[in-house]
C-alpha angles and dihedrals in degrees: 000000000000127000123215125205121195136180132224111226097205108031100026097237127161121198127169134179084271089074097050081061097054094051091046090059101046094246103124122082119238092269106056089031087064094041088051093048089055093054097051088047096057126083096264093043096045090053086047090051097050091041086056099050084048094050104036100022087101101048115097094222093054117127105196083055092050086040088054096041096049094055106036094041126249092266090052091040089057099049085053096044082061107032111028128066114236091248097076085036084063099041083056100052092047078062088046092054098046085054091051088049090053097048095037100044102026109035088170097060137096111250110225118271087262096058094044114107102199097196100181112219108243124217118254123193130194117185133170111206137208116324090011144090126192132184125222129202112210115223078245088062099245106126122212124208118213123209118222109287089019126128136183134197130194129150127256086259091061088131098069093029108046102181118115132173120227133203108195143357120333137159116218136202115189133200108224115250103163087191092051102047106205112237134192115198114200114174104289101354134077127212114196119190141161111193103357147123125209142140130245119190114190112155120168096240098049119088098227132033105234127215114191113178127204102172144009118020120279131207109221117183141164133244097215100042123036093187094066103081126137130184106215125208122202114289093031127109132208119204127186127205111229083195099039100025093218130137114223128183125224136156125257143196096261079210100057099053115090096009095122080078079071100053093262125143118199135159135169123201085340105162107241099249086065088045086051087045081049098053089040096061101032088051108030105232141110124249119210118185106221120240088018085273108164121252111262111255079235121160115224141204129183146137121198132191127251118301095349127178128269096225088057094048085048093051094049080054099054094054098058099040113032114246147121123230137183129185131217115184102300096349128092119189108199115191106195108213 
């Protein structure tokens, strides 16, 4: 390998390949790394630098060529070994330096526009339909679990960004990060959190969206009014109004909240259409009510053990509000008496 000295005229300075070397290799201080950067970028050094990548590209122990490969690729590496001339190969790699100044000695500041990688986040979305319920495990670690006809959406960056929208009902159980607050974003509420679970049920068809939390304290807030705000401790509830758009706080059972993910089915003074949504999407079938009649505005009670039949939900049902059902595959007929 050659060595090259040459000299500055005006500022006296004297640079070799050894030097490159040296920068390369992050062992100059910010001083001499931006004395020696002024001198490659001048004309002299400029000349020195190309000189260096001719005379030294085609030996295996060349780091300018290692410098080069490991940056542009080895595909790319091998298209410019054979169709472009070393010259532009040297003008890229003095880019390539002053990038390396800029990272590796001002890590505040902006790169330039060239040296910038904009990877977009893309979105990512994880549902369970009808009849199932998945569970799904965050790149933070906090794992969500989705209801049947649930979905959520957040983006590939979801690390760094940790905000997500749910449709649905899902319980969460988030890993604590004090500097990456956890957010839940259902229509117009949103639910903030550290290290917390809680459950959030917001299904289309239901008239409020319902936050029940078990751990940790939660943050829940309202797009269309910043002044409703309210800070929940375990055992609380928060309830929104989808036709008054209000927020409103009551307490809750902490061990009923979150135990569909165990096969259970309980409502309380649930009117009978949503029982009849409920049974649609934990079973996976479609409910028809026979002759057009209307459903009863019937209020409805009822706890099931886990994984129970349809057929024994249906004939609960049936008891307390006087009707007769069949089934055929996915579809139930009910004919109210």
């Amino acid at each position: 390998m050659r060595l090259y000295t040459i000299e500055h005229s005006r500022r006296n300075m004297q640079f070799d390949y050894r030097d490159y070397e040296k920068f390369h290799n992050g062992m100059m201080d910010r001083a001499e790394a931006a004395k020696f950067l002024e001198w490659l970028e001048s004309p002299a050094g400029e000349k020195s630098f190309q000189k260096w990548v001719e005379d030294n590209w085609n030996e295996p122990s060349s780091v300018i060529r290692q410098n080069f490969c490991s940056t542009k690729g080895r595909e790319t590496v091998k298209k410019i070994h054979f169709s472009l001339n070393l010259q532009n190969v040297a003008a890229a790699l003095l880019l390539l330096l002053t990038a390396v100044f800029v990272f590796y000695f001002n890590k505040d500041s902006v790169p330039p526009a060239e040296y910038q990688t904009s990877i977009q986040p893309t979105d990512i979305i994880k549902s369970a339909p009808k009849g199932k319920k998945t569970t799904v495990t965050l790149s933070d670690g906090s794992k969500v679990y989705l209801n049947s006809e649930s979905e959520i959406q957040y983006q590939s960056n979801f690390k760094d960004d940790r905000t997500l929208k749910l449709t649905g009902e899902a319980f969460f159980e988030v890993v604590s990060d004090s500097l990456r607050p956890f957010t839940v974003i259902t229509n117009e509420i949103s639910t903030q959190a550290l290290g917390t679970s809680f459950n959030i049920n917001a299904y289309r068809e239901k008239k409020e969206i319902f936050i029940g939390l078990v751990s940790g304290k939660i943050v829940v807030e309202s797009s269309k009014n910043t002044n409703d705000k309210f800070f929940v401790q375990p055992g609380e509830g928060i309830g929104y109004g989808l036709e008054n758009e209000m927020l409103y706080k009551k307490e809750i059972d902490v061990k009923k909240i979150g135990q569909w993910k165990s096969g259970i089915i309980e409502f309380e003074n649930m009117p009978l259409d949503e029982v009849l949504h409920l049974l649609e999407r934990w079973y996976d079938v479609e409910i028809h009510i026979e002759n057009g009649m209307r459903v009863p505005k019937e209020l409805c009670t009822g706890k099931f053990k886990p994984h129970e039949y349809l057929t024994n939900v249906l004939e609960s049902l049936s008891h307390a509000i006087d009707f007769d059902y069949s089934i055929e595959n996915k579809k139930v007929i009910l004919n109210f008496k």
